[in-house]
C-alpha positions as CSV (number, residue, x, y, z in Angstrom):
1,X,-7.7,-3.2,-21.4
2,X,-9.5,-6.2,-21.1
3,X,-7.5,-8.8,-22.8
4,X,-4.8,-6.9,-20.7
5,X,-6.2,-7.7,-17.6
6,X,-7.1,-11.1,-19.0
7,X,-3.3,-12.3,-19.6
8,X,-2.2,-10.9,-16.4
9,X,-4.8,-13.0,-14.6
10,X,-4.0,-15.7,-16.4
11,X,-0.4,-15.5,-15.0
12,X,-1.3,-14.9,-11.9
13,X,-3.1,-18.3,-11.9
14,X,-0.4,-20.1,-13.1
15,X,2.2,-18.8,-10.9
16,X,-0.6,-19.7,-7.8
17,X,-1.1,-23.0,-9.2
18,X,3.0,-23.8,-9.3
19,X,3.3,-22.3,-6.2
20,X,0.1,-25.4,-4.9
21,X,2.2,-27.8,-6.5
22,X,5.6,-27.1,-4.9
23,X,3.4,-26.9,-1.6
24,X,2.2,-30.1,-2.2
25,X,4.9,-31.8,-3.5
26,X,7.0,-30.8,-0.5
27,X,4.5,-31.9,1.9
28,X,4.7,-35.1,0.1
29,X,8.1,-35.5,0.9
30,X,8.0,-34.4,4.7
31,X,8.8,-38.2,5.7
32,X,12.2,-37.9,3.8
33,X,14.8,-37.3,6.3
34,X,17.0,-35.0,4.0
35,X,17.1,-31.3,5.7
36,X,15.5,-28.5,3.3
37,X,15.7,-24.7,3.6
38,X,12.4,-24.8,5.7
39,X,13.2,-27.6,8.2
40,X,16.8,-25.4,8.9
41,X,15.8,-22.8,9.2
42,X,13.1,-24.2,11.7
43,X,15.9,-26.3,13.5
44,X,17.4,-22.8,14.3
45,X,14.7,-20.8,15.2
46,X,13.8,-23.6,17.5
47,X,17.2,-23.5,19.4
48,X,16.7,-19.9,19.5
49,X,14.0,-19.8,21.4
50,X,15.3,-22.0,23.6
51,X,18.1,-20.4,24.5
52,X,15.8,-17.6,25.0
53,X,13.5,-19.3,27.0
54,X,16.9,-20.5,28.9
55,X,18.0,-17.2,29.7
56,X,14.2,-15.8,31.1
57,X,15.0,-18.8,33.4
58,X,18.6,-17.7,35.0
59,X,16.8,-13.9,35.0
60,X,14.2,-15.4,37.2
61,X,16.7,-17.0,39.5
């Protein structure tokens, strides 16, 4: 059971340590002005809420 447990820590490990190095590598890359999933999909939750906040407004009023 240990050497088990052993190999499925060890993958574990290296699927944390690819997931630090795509982190990384795409914080790295933040200045580049080419849209990725994340930035989208940020872009549109962004307009979202402010067409949400947009329509509290007009409520309001």
């Amino acid at each position: 059971m240990g050497f088990l447990h052993q190999i499925d820590s060890s993958k574990v490990l290296d699927m944390s340590k690819l997931r630090a190095d795509i982190t990384y590598n795409h914080r790295l890359q933040t200045n580049i002005s080419l849209p990725t999933a994340q930035t989208i999909v940020s872009d549109v939750e962004f307009s979202k809420d402010n067409e949400n906040l947009q329509e509290v407004k007009l409520l309001k009023n």
